[in-house]
N, C-alpha and C positions, 0 to 999 in steps of 0.2 A: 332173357335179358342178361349182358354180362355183368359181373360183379364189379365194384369201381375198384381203382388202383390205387392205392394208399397216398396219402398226399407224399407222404416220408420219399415214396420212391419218385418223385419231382425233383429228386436235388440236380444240381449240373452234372455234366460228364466231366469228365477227369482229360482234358484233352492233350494232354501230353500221351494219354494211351491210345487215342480216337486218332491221332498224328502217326504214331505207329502201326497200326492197324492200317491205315492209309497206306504208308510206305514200303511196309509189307507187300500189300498188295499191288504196288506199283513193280516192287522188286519179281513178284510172280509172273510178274508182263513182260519180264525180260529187262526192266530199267536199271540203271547202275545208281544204287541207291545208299548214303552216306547217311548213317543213321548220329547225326547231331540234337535227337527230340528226348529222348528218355533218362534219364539217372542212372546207367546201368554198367560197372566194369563191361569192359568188354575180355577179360580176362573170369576165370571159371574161378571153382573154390581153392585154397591150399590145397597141395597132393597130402599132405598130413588128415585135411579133410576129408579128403577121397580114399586113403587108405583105410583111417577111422569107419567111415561108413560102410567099405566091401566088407572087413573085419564084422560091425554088426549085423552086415545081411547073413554070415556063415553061423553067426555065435548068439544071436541072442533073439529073444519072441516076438520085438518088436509091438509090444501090446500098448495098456494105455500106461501115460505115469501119471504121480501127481499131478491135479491141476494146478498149481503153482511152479510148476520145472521139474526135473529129473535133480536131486540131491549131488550129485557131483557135479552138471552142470551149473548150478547155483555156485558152488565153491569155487569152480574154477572164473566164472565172474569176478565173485568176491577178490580171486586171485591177481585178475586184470586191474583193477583198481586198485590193490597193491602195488602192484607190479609198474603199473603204467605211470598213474596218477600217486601215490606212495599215499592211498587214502582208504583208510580199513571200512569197508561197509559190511554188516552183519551177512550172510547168508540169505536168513532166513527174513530180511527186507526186499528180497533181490525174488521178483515173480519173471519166468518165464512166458516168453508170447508168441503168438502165431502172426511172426511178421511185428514190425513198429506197427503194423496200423492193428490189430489186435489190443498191442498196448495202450492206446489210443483210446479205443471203443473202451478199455475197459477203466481205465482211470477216468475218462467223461463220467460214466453209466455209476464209477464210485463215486464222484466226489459232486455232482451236477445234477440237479432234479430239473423237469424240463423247464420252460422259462428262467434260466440262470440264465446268466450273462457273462459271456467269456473273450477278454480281447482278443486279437490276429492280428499281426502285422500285414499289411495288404502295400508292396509284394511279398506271397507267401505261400506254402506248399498248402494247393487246394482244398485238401482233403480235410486239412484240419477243417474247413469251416462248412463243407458240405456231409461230412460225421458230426458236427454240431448240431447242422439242422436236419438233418436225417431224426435227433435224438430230440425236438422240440427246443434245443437251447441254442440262442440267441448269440452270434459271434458278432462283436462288438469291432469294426475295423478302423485299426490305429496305421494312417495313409504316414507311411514310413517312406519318405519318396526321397527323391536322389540326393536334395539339400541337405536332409539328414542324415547323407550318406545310407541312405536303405537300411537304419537304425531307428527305435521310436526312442525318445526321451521322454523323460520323465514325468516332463510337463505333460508330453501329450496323452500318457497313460493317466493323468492326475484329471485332464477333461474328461476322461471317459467311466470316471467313477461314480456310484457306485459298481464294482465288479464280484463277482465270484469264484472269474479265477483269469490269470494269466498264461499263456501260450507263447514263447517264442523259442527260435531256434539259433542257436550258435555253433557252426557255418550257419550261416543261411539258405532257402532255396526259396528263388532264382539266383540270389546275389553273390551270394559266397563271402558276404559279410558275418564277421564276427564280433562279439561281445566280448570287451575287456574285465577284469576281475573285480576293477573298480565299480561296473555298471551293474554288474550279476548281485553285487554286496548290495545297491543302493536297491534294484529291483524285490531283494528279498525282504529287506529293511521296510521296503513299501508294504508289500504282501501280511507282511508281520503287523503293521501298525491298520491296515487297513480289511487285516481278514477273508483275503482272499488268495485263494490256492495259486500258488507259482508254477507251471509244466515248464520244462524244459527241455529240447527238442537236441540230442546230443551223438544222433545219431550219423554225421559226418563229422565225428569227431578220429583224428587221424591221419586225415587227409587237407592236411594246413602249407602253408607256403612262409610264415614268418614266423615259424617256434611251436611248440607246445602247445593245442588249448587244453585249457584246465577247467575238470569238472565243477558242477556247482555244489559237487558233495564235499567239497572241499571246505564250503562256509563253515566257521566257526560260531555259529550262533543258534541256539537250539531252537528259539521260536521260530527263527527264517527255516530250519530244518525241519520241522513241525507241518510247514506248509508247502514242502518240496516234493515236488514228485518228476524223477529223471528220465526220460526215452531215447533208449539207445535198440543198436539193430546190426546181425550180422550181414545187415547187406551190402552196406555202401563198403566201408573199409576193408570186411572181412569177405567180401566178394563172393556171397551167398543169396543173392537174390530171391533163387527161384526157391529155396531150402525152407522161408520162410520162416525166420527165426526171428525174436526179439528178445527184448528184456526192458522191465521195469524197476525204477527203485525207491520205493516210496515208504511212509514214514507208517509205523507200527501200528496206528489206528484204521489205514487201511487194508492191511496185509488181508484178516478174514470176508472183508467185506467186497475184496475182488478176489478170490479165492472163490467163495461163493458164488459170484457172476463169471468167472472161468469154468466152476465144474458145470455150470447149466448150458452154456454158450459155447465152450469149446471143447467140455471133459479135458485135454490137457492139449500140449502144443505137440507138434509130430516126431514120434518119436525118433523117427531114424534122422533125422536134422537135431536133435538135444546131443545124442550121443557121438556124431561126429562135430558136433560143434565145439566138445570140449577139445578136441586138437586144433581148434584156430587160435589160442593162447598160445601156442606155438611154434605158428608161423609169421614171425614179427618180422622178420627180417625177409623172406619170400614178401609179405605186403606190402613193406615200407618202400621194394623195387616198384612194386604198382605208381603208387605215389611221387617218385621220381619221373618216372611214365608222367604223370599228369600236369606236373612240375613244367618239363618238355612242353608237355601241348597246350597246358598256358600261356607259357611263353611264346610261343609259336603262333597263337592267335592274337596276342595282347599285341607280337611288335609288330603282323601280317594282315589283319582285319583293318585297321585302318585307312590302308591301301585299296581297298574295296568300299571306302566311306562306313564304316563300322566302327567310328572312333569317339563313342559315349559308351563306357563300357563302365560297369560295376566294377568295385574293389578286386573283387574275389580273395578276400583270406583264406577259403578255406573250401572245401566241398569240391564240387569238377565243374561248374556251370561259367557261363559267363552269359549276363544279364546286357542286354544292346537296345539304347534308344534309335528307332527307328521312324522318329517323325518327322521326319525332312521326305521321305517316301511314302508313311501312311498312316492313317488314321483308322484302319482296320487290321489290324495285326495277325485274324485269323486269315484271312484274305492273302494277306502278303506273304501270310509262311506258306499259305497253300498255292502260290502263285510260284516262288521259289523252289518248289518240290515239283512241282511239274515242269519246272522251267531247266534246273540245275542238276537236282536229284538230290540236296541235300536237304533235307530232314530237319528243321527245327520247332520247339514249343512255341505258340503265342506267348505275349504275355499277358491275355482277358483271362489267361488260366491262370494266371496267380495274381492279378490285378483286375476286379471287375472295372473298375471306374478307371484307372491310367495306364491298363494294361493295354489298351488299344494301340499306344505308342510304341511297343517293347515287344521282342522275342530273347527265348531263353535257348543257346548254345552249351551243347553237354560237351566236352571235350575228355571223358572218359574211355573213350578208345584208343586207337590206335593212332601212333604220331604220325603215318603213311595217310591214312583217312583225313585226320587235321590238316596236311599241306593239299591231298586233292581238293576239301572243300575250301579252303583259303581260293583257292587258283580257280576253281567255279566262279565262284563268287562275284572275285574278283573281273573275271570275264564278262558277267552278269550284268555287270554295276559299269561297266564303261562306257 
């Protein structure tokens, strides 16, 4: 008799990666295949990084570090938030990770015993709430839909209380909606008065279209900082995907208590990604051209999708995505991106991946590539739809 499968491993698939895999394999058959599904530069790490990194293949043991990060790594963080945001965060708050979603697992597993309850915006990046229920805890979804401009207010976090902790991202994904300072202040002020944990998802912070966003480590108020826990990530901005790198920043009373579920669960994050990591500080100016890059292929689909009947589109402040209602042609969303890849050859996410319930209307457009790739899928498309 076989042994049963854990229920934990029921969660969904992550079908933004289940869409690439697909079109991978379409590309293997010979198809000419425009990959619009995945979150991923299409541009590799700074040469600063790549130099950093041959440097510690010649020079150093590569063994294990802290589980909390490599001690110059942390500084030179601490540095970036100087540096960036002009906002001193301790070092020694500042835990290194394997990848955002690492940090993830590990601030759930500190701060969440199972049966907690923890809100998601729904549209929202899957993972958060399929790592919830993998963990036995309960993700609470606040239907943040397009009236709200793909924002939850206040109110609607106020119906969903009790909580024990809060989850949102600014950029967002799929939307590429962001959260003003005024929202971040009331959100914390909530958290404070109501006792439960704030995450904040900061990790396409960088890659903006109207100014500066600014971190939530910025609040000035010690009780909302008390309940703050920041996730950021060298992948999106700092164009390290596969390096898998993160960072956490979270308030003093957790430091030992994920330190402790770091050294059992991961011994420490990988070393030769800590140590070239510290030369992504700087290459600000090598990535802020990415960004212009994106700027471009924004633009590019916001004045060109239309023309192919693709003209309900999300805000996009901020992040590479561009979110597209789609129900004037379907009411299955997996169906239609899969019908469009076979059809066109380009490549996009559902949106039942980051919307179970109104995602059937919606697909998610990455426009993190190339601006050559952005005018051929425009011009597919376009073809498609006439």
């Amino acid at each position: 008799m076989m042994p049963e499968i854990a229920r934990r491993a029921g969660i969904a698939a992550f079908l933004a990666m289940e869409v690439m895999k697909e079109a991978n394999r379409a590309a293997e058959r010979g198809g000419s295949i425009l990959h619009l599904e995945v979150g991923q530069p299409s541009t590799g790490a700074p040469q600063a990084v790549i130099a950093a990194a041959r440097k510690a293949l010649g020079t150093e043991r590569l063994g294990y570090t802290d589980a909390l990060g490599h001690d110059r790594l942390r500084e030179a963080i601490a540095g970036h938030y100087r540096h960036y945001y002009g906002v001193a965060v301790p070092p020694e708050r500042i835990i290194v990770t394997t990848g955002s979603s690492g940090a993830f697992l590990l601030s759930f597993l500190a701060a969440f015993d199972a049966g907690a309850r923890v809100a998601v915006t729904e549209p929202g990046y899957p993972a958060y709430r399929n790592i919830l229920r993998a963990l036995d805890i309960e993700p609470v979804a606040l239907a943040a839909h397009a009236e709200l401009g793909f924002r939850p207010s206040l109110a609607l976090i106020e119906q969903a209380l009790p909580l024990d902790g809060l989850l949102l991202a600014s950029p967002g994904n799929p939307t590429g909606t962001m959260l003003d300072e005024a929202m971040v202040a009331a959100l914390g002020a909530q958290a404070a008065r109501c006792g439960h944990w704030l995450i904040l998802d900061e990790i396409y912070h960088g890659i903006t279209y109207g100014g500066r966003a600014k971190t939530a480590l910025a609040l000035n108020n010690q009780a909302v900082r008390d309940r703050l826990i920041v996730v950021n990530s060298f992948s999106k901005y700092f164009c390290m995907t596969g390096w898998r790198l993160g960072w956490l920043v979270v308030p003093p009373a957790l430091v030992a208590p994920i330190e402790r579920l770091a050294q059992n669960l991961f011994i420490s994050p990988p070393a030769l990604s800590q140590l070239a990591g510290i030369a992504a500080f700087t290459a600000y100016d090598e990535l802020d051209r990415n960004v212009v890059r994106y700027a471009r292929n924004r633009d590019l689909l916001l004045n060109e999708l239309p023309a192919a009947g693709f003209d309900r589109l999300a805000p996009a402040d901020g992040a590479f995505y561009l979110y597209a209602d789609v129900a004037r042609w379907t009411s299955d969303s997996q169906a239609f991106c899969r019908r469009m890849l076979a059809q066109t050859g380009v490549a996009t996410t559902p949106g039942v991946d980051f919307d179970p319930a109104a995602g059937q209307h919606y697909l998610r457009l990455s426009f993190a590539g190339e601006t050559a790739d952005m005018a051929q899928a425009v011009e597919r498309l376009k073809s498609w739809k006439k």
